[in-house]
N, C-alpha and C positions, 0 to 999 in steps of 0.2 A: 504493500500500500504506500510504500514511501514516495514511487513514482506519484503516484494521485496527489498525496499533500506537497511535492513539490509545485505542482501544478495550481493548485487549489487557489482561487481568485481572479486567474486567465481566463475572462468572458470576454469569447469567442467577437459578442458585442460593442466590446471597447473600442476609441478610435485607437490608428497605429501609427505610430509616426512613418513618415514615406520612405524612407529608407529600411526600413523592417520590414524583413521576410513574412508574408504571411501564408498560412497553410492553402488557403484556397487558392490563393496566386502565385505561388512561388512555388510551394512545395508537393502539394497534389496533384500537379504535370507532371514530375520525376517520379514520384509513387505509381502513379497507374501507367506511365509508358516501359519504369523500368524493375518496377518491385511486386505489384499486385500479380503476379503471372504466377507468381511461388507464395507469396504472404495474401494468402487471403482464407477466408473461413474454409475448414478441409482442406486447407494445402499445405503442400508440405515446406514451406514456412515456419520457422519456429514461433512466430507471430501473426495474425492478421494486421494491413495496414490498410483498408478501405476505405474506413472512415476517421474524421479529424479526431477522435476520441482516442481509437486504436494509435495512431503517430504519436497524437501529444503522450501518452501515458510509456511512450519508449524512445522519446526523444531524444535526452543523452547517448543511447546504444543506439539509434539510428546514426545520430552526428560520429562517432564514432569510425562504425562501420565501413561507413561512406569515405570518412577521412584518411582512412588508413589503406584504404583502396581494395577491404575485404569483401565488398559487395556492390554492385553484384558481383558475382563471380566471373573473371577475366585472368585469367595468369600471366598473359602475355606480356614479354618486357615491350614497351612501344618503346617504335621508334628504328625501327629493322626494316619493315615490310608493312604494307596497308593489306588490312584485314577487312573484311565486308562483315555487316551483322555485327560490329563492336559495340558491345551496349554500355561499356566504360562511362563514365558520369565526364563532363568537363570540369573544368579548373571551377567552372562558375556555378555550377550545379553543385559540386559541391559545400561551396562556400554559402549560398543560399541555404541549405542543410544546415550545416553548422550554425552560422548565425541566427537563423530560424530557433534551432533550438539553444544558443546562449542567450536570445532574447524572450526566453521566454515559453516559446512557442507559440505564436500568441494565432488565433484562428482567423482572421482577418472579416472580411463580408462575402459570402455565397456568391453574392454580382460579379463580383470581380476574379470569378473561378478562371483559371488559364487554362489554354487547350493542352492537353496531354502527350505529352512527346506519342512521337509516332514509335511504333512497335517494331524493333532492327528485323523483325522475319514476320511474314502474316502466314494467313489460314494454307492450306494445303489448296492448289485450283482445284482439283476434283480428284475420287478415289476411286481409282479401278478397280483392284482387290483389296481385301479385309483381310487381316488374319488374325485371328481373336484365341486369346487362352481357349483350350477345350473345355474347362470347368472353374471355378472359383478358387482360388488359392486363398488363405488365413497366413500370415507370416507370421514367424514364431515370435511371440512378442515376451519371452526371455530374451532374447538378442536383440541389441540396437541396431545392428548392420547385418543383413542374410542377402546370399546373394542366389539367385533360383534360377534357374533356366527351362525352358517348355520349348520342346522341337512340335515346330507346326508343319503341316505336311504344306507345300505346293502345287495346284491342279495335275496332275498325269495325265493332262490332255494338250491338245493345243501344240503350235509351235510355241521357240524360246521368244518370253516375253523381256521386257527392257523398262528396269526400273528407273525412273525419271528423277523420283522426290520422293519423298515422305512425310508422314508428320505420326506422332502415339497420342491414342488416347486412354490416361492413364482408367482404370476401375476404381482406386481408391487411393485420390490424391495424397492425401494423409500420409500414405507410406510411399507411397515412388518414386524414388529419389533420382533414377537415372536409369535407360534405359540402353541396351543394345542389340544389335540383330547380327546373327552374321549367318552366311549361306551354306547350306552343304549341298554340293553338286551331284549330282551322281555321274557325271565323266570328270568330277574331281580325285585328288590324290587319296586313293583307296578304294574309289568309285562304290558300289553298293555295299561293300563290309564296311565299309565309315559309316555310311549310310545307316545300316540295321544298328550298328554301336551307338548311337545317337536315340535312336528309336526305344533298345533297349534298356539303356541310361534311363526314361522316364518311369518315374514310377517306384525306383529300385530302392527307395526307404521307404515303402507305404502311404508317402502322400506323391498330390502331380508335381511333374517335373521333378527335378534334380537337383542337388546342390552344385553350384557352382562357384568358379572366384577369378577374374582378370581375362579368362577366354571359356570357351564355351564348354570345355573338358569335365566332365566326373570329376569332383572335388577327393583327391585322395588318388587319382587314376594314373599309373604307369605309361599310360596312351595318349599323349599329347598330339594331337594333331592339329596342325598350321590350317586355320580356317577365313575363308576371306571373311570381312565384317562388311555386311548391307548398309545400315544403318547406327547414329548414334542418337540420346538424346536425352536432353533433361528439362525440367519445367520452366516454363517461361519461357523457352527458347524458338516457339515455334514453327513450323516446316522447314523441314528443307528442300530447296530445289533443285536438280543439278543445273550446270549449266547448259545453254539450250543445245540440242543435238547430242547433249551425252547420254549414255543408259548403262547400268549394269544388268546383262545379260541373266537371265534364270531358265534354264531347263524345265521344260517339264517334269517331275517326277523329284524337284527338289527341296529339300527343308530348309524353312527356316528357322535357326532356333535363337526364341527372344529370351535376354538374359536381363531379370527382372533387379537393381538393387533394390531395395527395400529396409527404407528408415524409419524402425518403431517409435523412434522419443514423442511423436508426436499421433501418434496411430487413434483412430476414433473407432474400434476394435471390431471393423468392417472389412469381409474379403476382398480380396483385388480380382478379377479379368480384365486385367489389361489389352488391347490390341493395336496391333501398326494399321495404319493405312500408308497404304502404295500409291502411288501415279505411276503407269505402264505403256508406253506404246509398242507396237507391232515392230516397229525399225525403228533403229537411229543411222546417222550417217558416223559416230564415233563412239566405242566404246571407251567405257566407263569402270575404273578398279580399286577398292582401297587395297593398296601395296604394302605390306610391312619392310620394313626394311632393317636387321639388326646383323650380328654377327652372329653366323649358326655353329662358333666353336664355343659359344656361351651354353649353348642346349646339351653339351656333351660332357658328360665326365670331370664333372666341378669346373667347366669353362669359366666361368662367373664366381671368383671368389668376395666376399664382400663379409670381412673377419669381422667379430665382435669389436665394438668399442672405437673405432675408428671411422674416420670416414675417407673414403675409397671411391676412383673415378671408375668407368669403364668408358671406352670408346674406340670406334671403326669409323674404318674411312673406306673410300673405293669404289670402283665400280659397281652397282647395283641388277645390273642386266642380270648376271649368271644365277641370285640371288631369287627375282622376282619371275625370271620363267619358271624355277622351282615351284614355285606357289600359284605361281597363273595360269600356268599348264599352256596351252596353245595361244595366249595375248601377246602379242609379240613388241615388244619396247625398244627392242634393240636399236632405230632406228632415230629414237627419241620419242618426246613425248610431254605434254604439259600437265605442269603440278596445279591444282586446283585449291587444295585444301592439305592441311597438317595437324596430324597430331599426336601426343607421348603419351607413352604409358610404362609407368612403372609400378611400384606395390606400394608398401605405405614404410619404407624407410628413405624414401626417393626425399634429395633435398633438390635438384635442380637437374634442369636438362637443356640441349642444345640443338635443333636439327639445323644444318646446314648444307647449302651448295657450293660445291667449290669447280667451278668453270678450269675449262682446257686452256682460256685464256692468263689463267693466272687471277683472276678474280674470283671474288667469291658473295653469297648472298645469303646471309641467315634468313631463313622459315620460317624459324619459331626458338623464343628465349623463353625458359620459364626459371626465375629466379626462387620460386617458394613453393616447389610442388603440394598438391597436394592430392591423395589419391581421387579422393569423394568429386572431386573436381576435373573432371577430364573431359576435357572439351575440343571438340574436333573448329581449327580455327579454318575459316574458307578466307582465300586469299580474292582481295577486291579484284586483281587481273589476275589469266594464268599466267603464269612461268614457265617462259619455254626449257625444257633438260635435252641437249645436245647427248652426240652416242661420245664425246671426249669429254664431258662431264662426270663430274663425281658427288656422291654423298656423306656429311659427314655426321657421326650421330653420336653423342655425349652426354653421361648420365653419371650425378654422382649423387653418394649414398653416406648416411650417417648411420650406421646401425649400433643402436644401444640395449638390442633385443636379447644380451647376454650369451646370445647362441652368432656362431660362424653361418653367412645364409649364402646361398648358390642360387641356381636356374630356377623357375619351378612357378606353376599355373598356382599353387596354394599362399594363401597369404601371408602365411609363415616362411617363404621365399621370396625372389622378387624376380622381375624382367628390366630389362631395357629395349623398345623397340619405338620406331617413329613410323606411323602409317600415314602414307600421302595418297588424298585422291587425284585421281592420275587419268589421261584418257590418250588415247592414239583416232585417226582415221580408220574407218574400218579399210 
């Protein structure tokens, strides 16, 4: 209640001096453009911020927040590469913030409400296919973080269809904190026994779906297999499109499995069916791939050592080509190819990371800097233009790690290990 009586005597009704921020003019256009998407009633927000009540009653922790550049959520070092969809606050927004709440807070007049930043991504244009949990999921709400996967099947009819964009629509805002998809082919690497492994993974502890953690693999599983990822996504963030003429390619006959996070703290103790929606068309004129890109002597035999109590870099450089036909199977790069979008992924002792390009010319062009990883936070960043990657070009990818986990950690899909990999979406001419 301490919030409330700092407040207490702030009518919303008073006049305000001109220079003082007030909620309905100042600060209720950065709330509903850049915060209501996640902080609103059943969302997974650790607060609602709708209305002037909700703000003023969390003002200090909003000025904060904001200040310290922990929200909304952006990791990105600017100032590398122009990013599209950056929902970063400016210098003046957030000073507005701030001041707003050392003055007070004060509510201003309804009249004088300001239009609402516009929203960095809108609605989905329209959704070809649906692919919906088969049944209701309950997340265990002992645990504040579970991570669940559900393989959805893909029509087995049809030719290969071509995914454009997407958008999720969460079943139980409350808990779903982030969502992923990634594809299993059936002329992918393993082709139908990946396939049935997948299929039979669901189920295998008595509830749907699977445990899962960082890729779409059986949590505890010896069989890690390299899966492309469809889709990513998390609240607020709205669809994503590709860019025009690109598609990722789907088989008939193939899965896709949605890998649910799910954050209890704030749970309204309601199941989740979650579902993607798709945009599809019949052709494109260039496919479309999220490409991992790491060093595959890390996946082998303590490749990745990363000792207790220290903190420890890893990083590769090099050509990428030999790397990503591995994983793409007949998409063929080698002649170049443009980068669209980037993103990292490590576990939860990642303190920073680095994706870079380093040109045949002797130049070079960071992707993507993140100075403060953080796992819960992984955001696939779409660059404003593509990036053309020549075949005399190289990649360079750099992760370092502070582990205080008392234990020596390696390779490994469970959370109790870690990864280093940088996935770029990438497309060629068909």
């Amino acid at each position: 209640m301490w919030l409330l009586s700092l407040f207490a005597g702030c009518d919303g009704g008073e006049p305000v001096a001109a220079d003082v921020p007030t909620y309905h003019a100042d600060v209720a256009p950065i709330l509903a453009g850049r915060c209501v998407g996640c902080h609103q009633a059943g969302g997974i927000g650790t607060f609602p911020l709708e209305t002037y009540e909700e703000a003023r009653d969390v003002a200090p922790v909003l000025a904060s927040v904001v200040d310290d550049r922990l929200m909304p959520p952006w990791k990105a070092v600017p100032g590398h590469i122009a990013y599209a969809n950056d929902p970063s606050l400016t210098e003046a927004q957030v000073r507005a913030i701030v001041d707003w709440a050392d003055q007070g807070a004060p509510e201003g007049d309804p009249a004088d409400a300001g239009e609402p930043l516009a929203p960095v991504a809108g609605p989905l244009p329209r959704t070809d296919v649906s692919l919906e949990m088969p049944v209701d999921y309950s997340p265990d709400l002992s645990l504040e973080d579970e991570y669940r996967c559900f393989p959805l099947a893909w029509s087995d009819d049809g030719p290969t269809s071509y995914v454009t964009g997407f958008d999720v629509v969460p079943g139980n805002s409350s808990v779903v904190h982030h969502v992923a998809a990634f594809l299993v082919r059936p002329d992918g690497l393993g082709g139908e026994g990946v396939l049935q492994m997948f299929r039979d993974w669901d189920g295998t502890d008595g509830k749907p779906g699977y445990s899962c953690f960082g890729g779409p693999s059986l949590s505890g599983s010896e069989v890690q297999v390299p899966i492309q990822q469809l889709a990513q996504w998390v609240p607020g963030s709205g669809a994503t499109v590709f860019p025009d003429g690109v598609g990722i390619p789907v088989p008939p006959g193939s899965l896709v499995v949605l890998q649910l996070h799910y954050n209890t703290v704030g749970s309204d103790g309601n199941p989740d069916r979650t579902r993607i929606a798709l945009m599809t068309e019949p052709d494109v004129p260039r496919i479309g791939a999220f490409a991992p890109y790491l060093d595959p002597l890390w996946t082998f035999g303590g490749g990745m050592n990363i000792p207790s109590g220290r903190e420890v870099t890893h990083s590769v450089g090099g050509s990428p080509y030999g790397f990503f036909s591995l994983l793409l199977g007949d998409l063929d790069l080698s002649a170049g190819f443009d980068i669209h979008a980037v993103m990292l992924h490590m576990h939860n002792t990642g303190e920073r990371g680095l994706v870079r390009v380093d040109r045949g010319d002797g130049t070079a062009q960071t992707l993507l800097e993140v100075a403060d990883w953080d796992f819960d936070w992984q955001l696939n960043y779409g660059l404003a233009d593509a990036l053309p990657f020549g075949p005399d070009d190289e990649l360079f990818l750099e992760c370092t790690f502070d582990n205080e986990t008392g234990e020596d950690l390696h390779w490994g899909e469970g959370s109790d290990q870690e990864m280093c990999v940088a996935n770029l979406f990438v497309s060629v001419p068909r």
